[in-house]
C-alpha positions in Angstrom: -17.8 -0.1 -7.8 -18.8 0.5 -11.2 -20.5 -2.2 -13.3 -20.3 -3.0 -17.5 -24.1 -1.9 -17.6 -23.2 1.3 -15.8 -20.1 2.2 -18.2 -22.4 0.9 -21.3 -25.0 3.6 -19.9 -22.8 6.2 -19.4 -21.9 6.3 -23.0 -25.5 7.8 -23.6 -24.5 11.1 -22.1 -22.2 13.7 -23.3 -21.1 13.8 -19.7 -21.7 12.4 -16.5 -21.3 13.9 -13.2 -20.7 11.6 -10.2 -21.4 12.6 -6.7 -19.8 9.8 -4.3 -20.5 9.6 -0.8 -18.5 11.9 1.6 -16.4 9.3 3.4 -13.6 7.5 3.1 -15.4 4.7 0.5 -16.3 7.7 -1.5 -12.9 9.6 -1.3 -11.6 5.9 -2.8 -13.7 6.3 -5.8 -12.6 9.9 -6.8 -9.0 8.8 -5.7 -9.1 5.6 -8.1 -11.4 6.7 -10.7 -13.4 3.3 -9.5 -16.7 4.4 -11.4 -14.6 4.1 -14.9 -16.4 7.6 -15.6 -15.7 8.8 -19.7 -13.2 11.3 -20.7 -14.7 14.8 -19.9 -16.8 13.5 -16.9 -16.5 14.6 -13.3 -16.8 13.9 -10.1 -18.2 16.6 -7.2 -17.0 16.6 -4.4 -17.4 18.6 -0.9 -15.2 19.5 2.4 -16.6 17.2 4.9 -19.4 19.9 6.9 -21.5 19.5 9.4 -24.7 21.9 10.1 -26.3 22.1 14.0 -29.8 20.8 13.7 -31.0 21.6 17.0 -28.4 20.4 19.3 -26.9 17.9 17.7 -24.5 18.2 14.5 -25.8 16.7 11.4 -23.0 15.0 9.4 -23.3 15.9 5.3 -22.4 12.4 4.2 -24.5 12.2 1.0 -26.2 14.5 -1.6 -29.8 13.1 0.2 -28.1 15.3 3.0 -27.6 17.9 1.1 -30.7 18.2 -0.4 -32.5 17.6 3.4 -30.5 20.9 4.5 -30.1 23.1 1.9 -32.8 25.5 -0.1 -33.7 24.5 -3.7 -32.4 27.7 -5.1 -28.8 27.2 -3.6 -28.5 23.7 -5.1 -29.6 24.4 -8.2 -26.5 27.4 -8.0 -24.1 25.2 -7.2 -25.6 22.1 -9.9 -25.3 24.9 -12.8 -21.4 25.8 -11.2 -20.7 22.0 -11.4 -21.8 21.3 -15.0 -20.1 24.6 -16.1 -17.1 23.1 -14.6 -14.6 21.0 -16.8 -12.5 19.4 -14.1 -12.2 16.2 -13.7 -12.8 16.7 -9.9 -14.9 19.6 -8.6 -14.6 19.9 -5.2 -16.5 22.7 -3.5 -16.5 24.2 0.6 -19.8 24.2 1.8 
């Protein structure tokens, strides 16, 4: 949930971008705005993914996971599509 000193802090950006979690708490956020994010602010979101390490599947749950199993390079691609991006939700397929 979002707190005053959160929405007092958010007013220092032009814009925020929120990444929730990639689960059913997080899909509540984006669903109910619950982090109060301003007007033209966004939150990114992602198909639910998993990615074989070894032999077991890895769930994507978080962006820590998506940083762990992704290369630098393609983050930084899709960070630059996100902030480029004026929807209020930016869901991508990973």
């Amino acid at each position: 949930s979002s707190s005053i000193y959160k929405e007092v802090l958010y007013g220092l950006f032009s814009r925020v971008v929120a990444i929730p979690d990639c689960d059913s708490s997080g899909r509540k956020v984006v669903e109910s705005d619950l982090w109060h994010l301003p007007i033209k602010s966004s939150y990114m979101t992602w198909v639910q993914v998993t990615r074989k390490s070894g032999s077991k599947k890895k769930l994507l749950k978080d962006v820590d996971d998506l940083c762990k199993y992704y290369e630098k390079e393609v983050l930084e691609d899709l960070f630059c599509d996100v902030l480029l991006d004026e929807e209020r939700i930016i869901s991508f397929e990973i």
